[in-house]
N, C-alpha and C positions, 0 to 999 in steps of 0.2 A: 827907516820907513818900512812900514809890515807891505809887503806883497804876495795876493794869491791869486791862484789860477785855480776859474772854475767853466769846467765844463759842460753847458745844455744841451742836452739829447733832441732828438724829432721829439714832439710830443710836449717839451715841458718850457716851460717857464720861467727866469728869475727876477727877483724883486731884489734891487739892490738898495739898502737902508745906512742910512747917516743920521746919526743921534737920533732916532728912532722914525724920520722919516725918509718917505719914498721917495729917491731921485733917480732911479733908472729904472726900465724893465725890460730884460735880455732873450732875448730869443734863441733859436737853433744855434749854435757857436762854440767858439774857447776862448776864453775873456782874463786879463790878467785884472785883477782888483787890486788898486794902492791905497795906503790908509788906513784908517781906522772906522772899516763900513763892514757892512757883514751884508750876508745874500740869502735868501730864500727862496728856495726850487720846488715848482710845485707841476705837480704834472696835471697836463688840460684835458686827460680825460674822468679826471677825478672831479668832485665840486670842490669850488673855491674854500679854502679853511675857515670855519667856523671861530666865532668868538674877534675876529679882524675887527678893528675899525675902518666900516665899509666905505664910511661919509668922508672921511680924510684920503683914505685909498683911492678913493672913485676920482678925486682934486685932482688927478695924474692922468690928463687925457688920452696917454698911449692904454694904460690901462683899460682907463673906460669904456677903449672901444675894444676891449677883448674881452668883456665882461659882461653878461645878463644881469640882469638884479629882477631880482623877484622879491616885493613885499607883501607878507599875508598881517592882515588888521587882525583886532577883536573879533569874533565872531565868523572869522574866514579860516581858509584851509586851502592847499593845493595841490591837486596832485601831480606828480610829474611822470610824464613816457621819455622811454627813452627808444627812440625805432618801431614805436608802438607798441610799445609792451610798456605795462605798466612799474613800475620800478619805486616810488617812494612817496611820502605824503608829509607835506611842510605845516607844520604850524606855526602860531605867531612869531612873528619876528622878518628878519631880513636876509635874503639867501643869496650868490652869486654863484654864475655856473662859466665856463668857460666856454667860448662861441668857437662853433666851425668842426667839433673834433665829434660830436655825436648829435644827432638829429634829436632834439628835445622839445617837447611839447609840456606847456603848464595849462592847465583846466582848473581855474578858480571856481569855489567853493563857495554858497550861502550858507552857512550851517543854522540861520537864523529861518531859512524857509520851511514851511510846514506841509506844503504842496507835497506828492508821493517823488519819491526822485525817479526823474524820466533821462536826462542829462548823462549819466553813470552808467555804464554797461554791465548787466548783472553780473558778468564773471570778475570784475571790479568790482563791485561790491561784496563778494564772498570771500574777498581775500582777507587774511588775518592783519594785515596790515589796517584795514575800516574797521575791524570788530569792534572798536569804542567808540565808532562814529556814527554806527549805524541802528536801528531802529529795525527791527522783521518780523510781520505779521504772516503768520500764514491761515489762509481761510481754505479749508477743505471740501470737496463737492459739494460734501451733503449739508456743508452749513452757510450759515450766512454771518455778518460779522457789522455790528454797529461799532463806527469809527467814534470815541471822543476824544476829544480837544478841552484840557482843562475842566473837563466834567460837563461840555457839553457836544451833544450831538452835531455829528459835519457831516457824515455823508454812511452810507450803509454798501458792504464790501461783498462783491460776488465772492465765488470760488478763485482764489490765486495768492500770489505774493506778492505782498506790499512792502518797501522800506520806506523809510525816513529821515531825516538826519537827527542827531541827538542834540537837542537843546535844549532849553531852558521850558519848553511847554511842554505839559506832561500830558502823554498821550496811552491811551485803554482801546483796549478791543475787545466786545462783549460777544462770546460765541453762541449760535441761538441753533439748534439741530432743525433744518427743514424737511427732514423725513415723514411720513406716515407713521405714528406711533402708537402702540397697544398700553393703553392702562388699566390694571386688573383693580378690582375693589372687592375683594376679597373680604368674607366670613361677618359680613353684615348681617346682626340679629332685630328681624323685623318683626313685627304684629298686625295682622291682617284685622281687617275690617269683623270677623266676626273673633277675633280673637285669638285666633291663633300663632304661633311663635316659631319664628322659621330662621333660618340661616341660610343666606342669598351670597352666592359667587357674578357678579356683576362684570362687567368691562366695555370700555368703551375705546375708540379708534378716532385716533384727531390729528390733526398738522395744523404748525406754526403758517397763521396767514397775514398778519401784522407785524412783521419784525419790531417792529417800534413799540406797537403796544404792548406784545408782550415783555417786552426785557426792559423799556423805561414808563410807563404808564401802567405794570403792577407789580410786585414782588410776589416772586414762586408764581408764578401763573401754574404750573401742575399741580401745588397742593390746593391753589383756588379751584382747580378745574374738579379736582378729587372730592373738596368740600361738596360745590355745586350739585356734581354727582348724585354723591353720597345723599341728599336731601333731598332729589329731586326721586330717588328712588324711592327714600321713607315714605313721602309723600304718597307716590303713585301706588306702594302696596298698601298702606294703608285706607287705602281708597273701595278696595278688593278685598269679596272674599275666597274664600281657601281655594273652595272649585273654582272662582273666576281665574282667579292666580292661575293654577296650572291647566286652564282652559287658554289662557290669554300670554302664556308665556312666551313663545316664540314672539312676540308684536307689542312685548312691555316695552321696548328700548324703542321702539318708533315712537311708540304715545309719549315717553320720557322727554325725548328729543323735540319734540312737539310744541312739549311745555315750557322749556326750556328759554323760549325766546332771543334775547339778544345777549341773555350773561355770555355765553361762551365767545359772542364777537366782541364782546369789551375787553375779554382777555386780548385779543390777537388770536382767537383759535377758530379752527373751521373743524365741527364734530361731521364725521362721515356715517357711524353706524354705531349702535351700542345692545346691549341684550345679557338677559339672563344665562348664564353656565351652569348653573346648579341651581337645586331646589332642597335644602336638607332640610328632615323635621328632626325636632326636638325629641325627647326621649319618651316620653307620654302620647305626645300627638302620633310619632312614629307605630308605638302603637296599638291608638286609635283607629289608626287607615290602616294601620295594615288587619283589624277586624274590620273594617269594616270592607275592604278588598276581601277576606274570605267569606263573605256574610254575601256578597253580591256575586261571587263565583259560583258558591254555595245554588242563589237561586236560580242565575242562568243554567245549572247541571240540571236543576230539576225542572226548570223550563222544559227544557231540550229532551229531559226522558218524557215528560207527559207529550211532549211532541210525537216524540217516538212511539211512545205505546198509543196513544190514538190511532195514528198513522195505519197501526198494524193490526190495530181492531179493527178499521174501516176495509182493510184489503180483506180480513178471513172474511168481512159479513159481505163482502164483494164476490168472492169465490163461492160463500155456501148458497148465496143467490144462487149461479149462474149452474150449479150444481143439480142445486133441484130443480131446475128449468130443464138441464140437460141429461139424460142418463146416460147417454153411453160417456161424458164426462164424468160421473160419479164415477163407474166404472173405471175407467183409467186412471182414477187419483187412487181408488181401492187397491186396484193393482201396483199403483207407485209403495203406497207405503209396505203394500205383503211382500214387494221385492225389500224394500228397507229392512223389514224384518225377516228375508230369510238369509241376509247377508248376515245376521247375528245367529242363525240357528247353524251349530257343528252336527250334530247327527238327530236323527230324526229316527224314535223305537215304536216300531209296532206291537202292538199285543190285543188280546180276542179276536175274533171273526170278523169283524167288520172289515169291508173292502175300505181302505185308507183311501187308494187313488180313486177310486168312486164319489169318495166324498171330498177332496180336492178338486175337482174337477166342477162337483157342482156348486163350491162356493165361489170359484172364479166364473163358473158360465151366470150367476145369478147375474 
């Protein structure tokens, strides 16, 4: 007759088996065993061994009351704390954990709900352990985020982070920029009203004010917006000519915007401001203006001197008035210009008889 002796520590377990089922289970001790049975020691802070038949095991009511069982279905998951810390995640199937040796908590799992998960503590969700279980959206300040559900719209996502669980419904995030944004239209070649052939630097200033409309009720909304633009410009220079053009340019993008109507809100967009940057001409037209800028320079110059020389005929006939009105003013203008002139004379020669200062004297006393 085989006899053995087996020792259970604190902490462990045995399961003693005969022809392959359970007839005893041994606690803290020293046990002799007779026969032909064989024993299994499992320690109770570990989980119960996988792959057991749990259904027949469980039959052994001393057992059953030292045993959890945890079953996760189709569709479920669980996670398990151990002390509050998160420690492991069951799937399908049947688990058993040992009672009394570690404070354990299970949080069953819908992995079939579509709702955002609220349940789950985010730093539980970041662990590598959910990576395959989990769904993350991240929506940033500046944008905004249309949620679909099987390719249809559910609900529209501020700024944050969203998870979900991974199933069977397949889920998109549409990201839409709600910034103020600058669109340039750049090297547009137009023809004005009297014909003329220009190249226009255009731009226009907009924000997304429809999340919906613009990302499921058009495609490209910016190169709609670009089109729209573009022809709302042809139109309005067309309309103008050359001088009205760059008489009218700073206030072309009001009147644009004007006309505009309600296209840009059937996009989803809200236009703020728009206007001319440039104004190029053509190689010919360029120049044309630029004679005809010297041809109008040209006659303001001579404007301005026939100003001028008028001007200054009108003051001598002013002066030679008040001259022969006056004499001892004639007299001191005499005197202005003989000093004028003798600032130019270096020496002064006398020759014959005549008294020089005699006759000095009497052209200044005349």
């Amino acid at each position: 007759m085989m006899l053995k002796n087996i020792q259970i520590r604190i902490y462990q377990v045995g399961l003693v088996f005969k022809n392959g089922n359970l007839i005893r289970v041994l606690k803290e001790g020293n046990y002799w065993i007779f026969g032909n049975k064989s024993v299994e020691v499992y320690d109770m802070k570990d989980q119960f061994k996988e792959g057991e038949n749990l259904t027949l095991l469980l039959k052994n009511e001393h057992l059953n009351t030292m045993l959890e069982v945890v079953e996760v279905k189709d569709g479920e998951m669980v996670l398990v704390f151990e002390n509050e810390i998160f420690k492991e995640v069951l799937h399908v199937g049947q688990y058993a954990f040992w009672k009394g040796m570690v404070n354990r908590k299970y949080q069953k799992i819908d992995l079939m709900k579509t709702e955002f998960i609220s349940e789950v503590s985010r730093t539980v969700l970041e662990s590598i352990k959910l990576k395959n279980f989990i769904r993350k959206f991240v929506v940033t300040s500046e944008y905004n985020g249309l949620l679909l559900m099987d390719g249809e719209l559910v609900k529209i996502l501020k700024a944050g982070t969203y998870y979900f669980w991974n199933n069977e419904v397949s889920m998109e995030v549409k990201y839409v920029d709600m910034r103020i944004q600058q669109m340039e239209i750049a090297g547009q070649e137009l023809l004005t009203k009297d014909k003329a052939m220009l190249r226009i630097n255009f731009y226009v200033r907009f924000q997304v004010e429809n999340v919906e409309k613009a990302l499921l009720e058009n495609k490209e909304y910016e190169k709609q917006l670009y089109i729209i633009m573009q022809l709302a410009l042809r139109e309005f220079v067309g309309a103008l000519t050359l001088d009205e053009l760059l008489l009218k340019k700073d206030t072309v993008g009001e009147g644009i915007l004007e006309n505009l109507g309600n296209k840009t809100q059937d996009l989803g967009l809200k236009v703020f401001d728009a206007g001319i940057r440039d104004v190029i001409l053509t190689g010919e037209m360029k120049e044309i203006m630029n004679q005809v800028l010297i041809a109008e320079k040209k006659a303001q110059a001579n404007s301005i001197m026939r100003r001028e020389e008028t001007a200054s005929t009108r003051s001598l006939l002013n002066t030679a008035k008040l001259m022969e009105e006056n004499e001892v003013l004639w007299k001191l203008k005499e005197m202005e210009y003989m000093e004028k002139i003798a600032e130019k004379i270096g020496d002064i020669t006398v020759s014959g008889n005549t008294n020089i200062v005699s006759q000095l004297k009497e052209i200044f006393a005349k």
